[in-house]
BADREN-186994 format. One record per residue: z, y negated, x negated of N, C-alpha, C in turn; residue number from 1; residue in one letter. Coordinates in nm, 3 decimals, decimal comma, m for minus. Atoms other than C-alpha are relative to their C-alpha. Layout:
BEGIN
n.w:Z; n.v:Y; n.u:X; ca.w:Z; ca.v:Y; ca.u:X; c.w:Z; c.v:Y; c.u:X; num:NUM; residuo:A
...
END
This chain:
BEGIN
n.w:0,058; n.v:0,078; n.u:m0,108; ca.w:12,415; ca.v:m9,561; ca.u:m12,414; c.w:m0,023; c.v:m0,142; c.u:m0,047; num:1; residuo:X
n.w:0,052; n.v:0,110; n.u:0,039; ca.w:12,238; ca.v:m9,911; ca.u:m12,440; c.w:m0,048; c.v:m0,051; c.u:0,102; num:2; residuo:X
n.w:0,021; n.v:0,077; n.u:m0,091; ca.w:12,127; ca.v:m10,211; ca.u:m12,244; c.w:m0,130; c.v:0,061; c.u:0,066; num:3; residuo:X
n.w:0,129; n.v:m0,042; n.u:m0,077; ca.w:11,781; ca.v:m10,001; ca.u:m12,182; c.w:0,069; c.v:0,093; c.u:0,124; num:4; residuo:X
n.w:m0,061; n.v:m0,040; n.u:m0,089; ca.w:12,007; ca.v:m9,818; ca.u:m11,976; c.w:m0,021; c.v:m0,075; c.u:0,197; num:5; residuo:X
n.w:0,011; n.v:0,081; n.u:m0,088; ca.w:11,980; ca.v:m10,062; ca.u:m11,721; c.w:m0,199; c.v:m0,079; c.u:0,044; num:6; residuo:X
n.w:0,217; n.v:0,066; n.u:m0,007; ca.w:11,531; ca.v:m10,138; ca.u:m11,595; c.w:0,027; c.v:m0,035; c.u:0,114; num:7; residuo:X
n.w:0,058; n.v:0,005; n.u:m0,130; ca.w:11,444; ca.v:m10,320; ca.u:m11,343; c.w:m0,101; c.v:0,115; c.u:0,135; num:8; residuo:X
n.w:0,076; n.v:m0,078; n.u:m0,116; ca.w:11,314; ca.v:m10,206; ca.u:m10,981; c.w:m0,154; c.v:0,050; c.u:m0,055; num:9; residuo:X
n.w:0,182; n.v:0,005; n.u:m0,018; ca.w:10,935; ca.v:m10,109; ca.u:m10,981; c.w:m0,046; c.v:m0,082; c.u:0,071; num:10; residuo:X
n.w:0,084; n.v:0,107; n.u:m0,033; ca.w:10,863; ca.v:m10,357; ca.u:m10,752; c.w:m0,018; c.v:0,086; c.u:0,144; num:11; residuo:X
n.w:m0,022; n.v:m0,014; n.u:m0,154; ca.w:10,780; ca.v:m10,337; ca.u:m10,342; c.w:m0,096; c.v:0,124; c.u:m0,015; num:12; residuo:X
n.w:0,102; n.v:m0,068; n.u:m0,044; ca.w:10,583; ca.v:m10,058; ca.u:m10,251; c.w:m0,140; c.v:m0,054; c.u:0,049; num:13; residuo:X
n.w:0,146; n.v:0,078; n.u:m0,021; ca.w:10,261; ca.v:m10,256; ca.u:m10,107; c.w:m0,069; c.v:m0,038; c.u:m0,115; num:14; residuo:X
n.w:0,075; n.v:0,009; n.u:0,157; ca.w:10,212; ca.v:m10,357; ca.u:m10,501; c.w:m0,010; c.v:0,124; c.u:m0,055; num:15; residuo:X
n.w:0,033; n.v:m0,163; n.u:0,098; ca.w:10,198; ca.v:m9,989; ca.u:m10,588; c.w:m0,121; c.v:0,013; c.u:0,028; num:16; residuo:X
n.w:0,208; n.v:m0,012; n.u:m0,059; ca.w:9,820; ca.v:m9,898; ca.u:m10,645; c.w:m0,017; c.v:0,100; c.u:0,100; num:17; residuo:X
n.w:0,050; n.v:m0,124; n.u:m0,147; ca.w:9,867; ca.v:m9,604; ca.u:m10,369; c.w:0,052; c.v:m0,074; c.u:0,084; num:18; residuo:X
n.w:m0,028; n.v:0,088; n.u:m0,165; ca.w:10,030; ca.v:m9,908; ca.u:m10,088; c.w:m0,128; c.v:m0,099; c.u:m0,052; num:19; residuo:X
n.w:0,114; n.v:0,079; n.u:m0,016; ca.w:9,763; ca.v:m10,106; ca.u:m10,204; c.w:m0,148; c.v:0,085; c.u:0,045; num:20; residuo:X
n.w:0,097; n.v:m0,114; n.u:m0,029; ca.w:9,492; ca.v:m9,835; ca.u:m10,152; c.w:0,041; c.v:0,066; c.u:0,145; num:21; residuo:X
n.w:m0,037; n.v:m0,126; n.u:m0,139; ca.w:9,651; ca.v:m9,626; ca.u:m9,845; c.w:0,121; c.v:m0,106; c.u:0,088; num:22; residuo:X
n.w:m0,074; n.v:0,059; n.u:m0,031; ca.w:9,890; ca.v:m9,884; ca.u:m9,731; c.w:m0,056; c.v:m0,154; c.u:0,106; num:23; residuo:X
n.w:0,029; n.v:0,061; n.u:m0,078; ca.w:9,921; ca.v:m10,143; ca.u:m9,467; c.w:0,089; c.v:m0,157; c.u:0,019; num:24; residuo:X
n.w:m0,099; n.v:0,154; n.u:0,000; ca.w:10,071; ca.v:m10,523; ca.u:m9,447; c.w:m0,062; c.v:m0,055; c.u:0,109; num:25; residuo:X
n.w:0,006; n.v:0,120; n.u:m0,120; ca.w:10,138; ca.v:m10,760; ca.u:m9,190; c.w:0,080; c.v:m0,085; c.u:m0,017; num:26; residuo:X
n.w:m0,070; n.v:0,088; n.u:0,029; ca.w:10,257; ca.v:m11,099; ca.u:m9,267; c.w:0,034; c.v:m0,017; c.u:m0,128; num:27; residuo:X
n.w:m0,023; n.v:0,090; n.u:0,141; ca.w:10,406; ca.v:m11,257; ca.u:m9,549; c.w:0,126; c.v:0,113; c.u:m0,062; num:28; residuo:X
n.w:m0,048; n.v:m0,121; n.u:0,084; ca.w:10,564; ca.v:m11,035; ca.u:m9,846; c.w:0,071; c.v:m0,111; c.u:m0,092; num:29; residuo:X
n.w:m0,079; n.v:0,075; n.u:0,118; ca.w:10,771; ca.v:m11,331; ca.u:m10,003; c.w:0,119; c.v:0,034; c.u:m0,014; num:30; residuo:X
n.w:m0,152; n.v:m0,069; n.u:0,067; ca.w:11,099; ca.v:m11,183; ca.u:m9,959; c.w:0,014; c.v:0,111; c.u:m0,069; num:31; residuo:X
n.w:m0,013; n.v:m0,117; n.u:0,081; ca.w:10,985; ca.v:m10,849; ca.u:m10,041; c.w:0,028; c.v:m0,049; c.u:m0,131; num:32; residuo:X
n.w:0,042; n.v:0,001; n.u:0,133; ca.w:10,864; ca.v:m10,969; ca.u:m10,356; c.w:0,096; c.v:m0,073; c.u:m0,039; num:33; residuo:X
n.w:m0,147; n.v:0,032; n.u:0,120; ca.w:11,178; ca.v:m11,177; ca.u:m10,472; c.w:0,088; c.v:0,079; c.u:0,025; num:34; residuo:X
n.w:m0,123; n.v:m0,134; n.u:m0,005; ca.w:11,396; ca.v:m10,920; ca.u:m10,359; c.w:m0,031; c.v:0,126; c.u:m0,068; num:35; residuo:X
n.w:0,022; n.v:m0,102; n.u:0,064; ca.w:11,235; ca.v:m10,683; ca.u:m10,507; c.w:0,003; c.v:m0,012; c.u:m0,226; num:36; residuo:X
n.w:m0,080; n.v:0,049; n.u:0,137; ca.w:11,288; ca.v:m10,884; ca.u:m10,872; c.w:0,184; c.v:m0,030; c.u:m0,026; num:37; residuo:X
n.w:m0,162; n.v:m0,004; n.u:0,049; ca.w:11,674; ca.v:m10,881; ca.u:m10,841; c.w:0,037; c.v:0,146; c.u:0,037; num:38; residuo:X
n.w:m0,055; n.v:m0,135; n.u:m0,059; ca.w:11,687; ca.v:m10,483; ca.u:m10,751; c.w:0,007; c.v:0,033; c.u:m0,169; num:39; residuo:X
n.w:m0,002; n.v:m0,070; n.u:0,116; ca.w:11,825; ca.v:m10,313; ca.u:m11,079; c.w:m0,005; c.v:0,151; c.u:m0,004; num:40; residuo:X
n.w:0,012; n.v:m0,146; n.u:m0,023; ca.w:11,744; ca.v:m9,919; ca.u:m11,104; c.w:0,134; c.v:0,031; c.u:m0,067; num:41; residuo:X
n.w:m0,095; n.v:m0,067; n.u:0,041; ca.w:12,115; ca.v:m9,751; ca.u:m11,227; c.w:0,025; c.v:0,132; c.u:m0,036; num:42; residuo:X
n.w:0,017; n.v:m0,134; n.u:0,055; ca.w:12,177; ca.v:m9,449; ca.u:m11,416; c.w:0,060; c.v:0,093; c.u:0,088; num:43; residuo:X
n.w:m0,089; n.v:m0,068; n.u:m0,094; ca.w:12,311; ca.v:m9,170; ca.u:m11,219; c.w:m0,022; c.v:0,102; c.u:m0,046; num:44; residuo:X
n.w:m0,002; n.v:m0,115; n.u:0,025; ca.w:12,355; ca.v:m8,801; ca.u:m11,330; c.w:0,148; c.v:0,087; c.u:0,011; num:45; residuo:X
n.w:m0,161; n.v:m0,120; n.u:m0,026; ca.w:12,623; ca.v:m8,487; ca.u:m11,245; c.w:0,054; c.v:m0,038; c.u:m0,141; num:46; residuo:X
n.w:m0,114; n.v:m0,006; n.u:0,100; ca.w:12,737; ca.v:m8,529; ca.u:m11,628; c.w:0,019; c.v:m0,148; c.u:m0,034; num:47; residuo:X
n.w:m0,054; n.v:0,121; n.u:0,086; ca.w:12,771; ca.v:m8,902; ca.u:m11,647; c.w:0,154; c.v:m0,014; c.u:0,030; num:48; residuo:X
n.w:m0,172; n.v:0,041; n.u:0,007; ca.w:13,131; ca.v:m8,938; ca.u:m11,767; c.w:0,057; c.v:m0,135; c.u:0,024; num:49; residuo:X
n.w:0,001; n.v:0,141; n.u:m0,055; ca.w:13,352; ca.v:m9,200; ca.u:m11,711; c.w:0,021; c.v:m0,096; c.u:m0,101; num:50; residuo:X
n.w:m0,036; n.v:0,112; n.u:0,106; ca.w:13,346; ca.v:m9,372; ca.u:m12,067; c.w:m0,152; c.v:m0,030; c.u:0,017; num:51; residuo:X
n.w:0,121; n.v:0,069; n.u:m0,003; ca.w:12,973; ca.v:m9,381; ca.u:m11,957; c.w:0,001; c.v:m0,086; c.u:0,136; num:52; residuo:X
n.w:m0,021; n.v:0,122; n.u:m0,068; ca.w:13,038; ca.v:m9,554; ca.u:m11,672; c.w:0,047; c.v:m0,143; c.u:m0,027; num:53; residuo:X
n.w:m0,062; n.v:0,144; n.u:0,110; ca.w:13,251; ca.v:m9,784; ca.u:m11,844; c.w:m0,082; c.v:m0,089; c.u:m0,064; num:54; residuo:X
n.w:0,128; n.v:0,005; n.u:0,057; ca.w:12,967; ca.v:m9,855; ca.u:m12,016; c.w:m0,097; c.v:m0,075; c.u:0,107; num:55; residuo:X
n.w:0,055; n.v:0,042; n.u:m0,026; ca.w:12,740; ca.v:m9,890; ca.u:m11,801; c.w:0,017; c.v:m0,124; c.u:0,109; num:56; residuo:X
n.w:m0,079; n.v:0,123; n.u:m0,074; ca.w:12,993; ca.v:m10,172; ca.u:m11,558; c.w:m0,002; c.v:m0,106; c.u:m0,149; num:57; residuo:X
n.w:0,012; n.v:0,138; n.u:0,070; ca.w:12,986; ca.v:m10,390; ca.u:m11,878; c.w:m0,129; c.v:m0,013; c.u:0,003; num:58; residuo:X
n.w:0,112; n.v:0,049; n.u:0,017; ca.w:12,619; ca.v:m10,388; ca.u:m11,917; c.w:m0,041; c.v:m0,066; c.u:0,139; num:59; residuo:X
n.w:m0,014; n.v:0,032; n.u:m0,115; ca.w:12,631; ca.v:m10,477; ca.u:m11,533; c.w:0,050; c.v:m0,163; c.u:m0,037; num:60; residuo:X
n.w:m0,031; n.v:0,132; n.u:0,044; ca.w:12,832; ca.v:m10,784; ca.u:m11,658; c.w:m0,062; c.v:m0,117; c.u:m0,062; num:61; residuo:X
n.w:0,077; n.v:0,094; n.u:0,112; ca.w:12,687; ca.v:m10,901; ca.u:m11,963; c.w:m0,117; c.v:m0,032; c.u:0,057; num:62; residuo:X
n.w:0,166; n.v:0,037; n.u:m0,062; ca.w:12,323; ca.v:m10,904; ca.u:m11,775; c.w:0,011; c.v:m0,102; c.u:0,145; num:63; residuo:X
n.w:0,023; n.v:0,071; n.u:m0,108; ca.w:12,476; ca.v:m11,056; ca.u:m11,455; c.w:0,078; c.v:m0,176; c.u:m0,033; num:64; residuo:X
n.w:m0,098; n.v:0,153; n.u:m0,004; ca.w:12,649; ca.v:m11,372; ca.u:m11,643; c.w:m0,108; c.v:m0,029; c.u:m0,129; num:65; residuo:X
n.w:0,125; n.v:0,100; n.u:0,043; ca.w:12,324; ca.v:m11,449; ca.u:m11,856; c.w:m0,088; c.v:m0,093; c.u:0,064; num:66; residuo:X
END
């Protein structure tokens, strides 16, 4: 396991090209959109063990005290 382990969100739905195409807004999207830059996606699977957890709580660290 490695720090790629850890990607950012995709970003709000309304910036996806199908909410921009089929999708609908009202008002202002400024919180979406910085909230949607501090969402981190996390690994999750039935066999992650717990030395990969371990794992993946320091990379949690090291990325949140840069």
């Amino acid at each position: 396991m490695n720090g790629d382990l850890l990607s950012n969100h995709r970003g709000p739905l309304h910036s996806a090209p199908a909410g921009r195409k089929y999708g609908r807004m009202h008002g202002n999207t400024r919180v979406t959109d910085k909230t949607s830059e501090t969402l981190v996606r996390l690994p999750m699977w039935v066999g992650l063990e717990d030395r990969d957890v371990d794992v993946i709580a320091d990379l949690i660290v090291e990325t949140s005290v840069q």
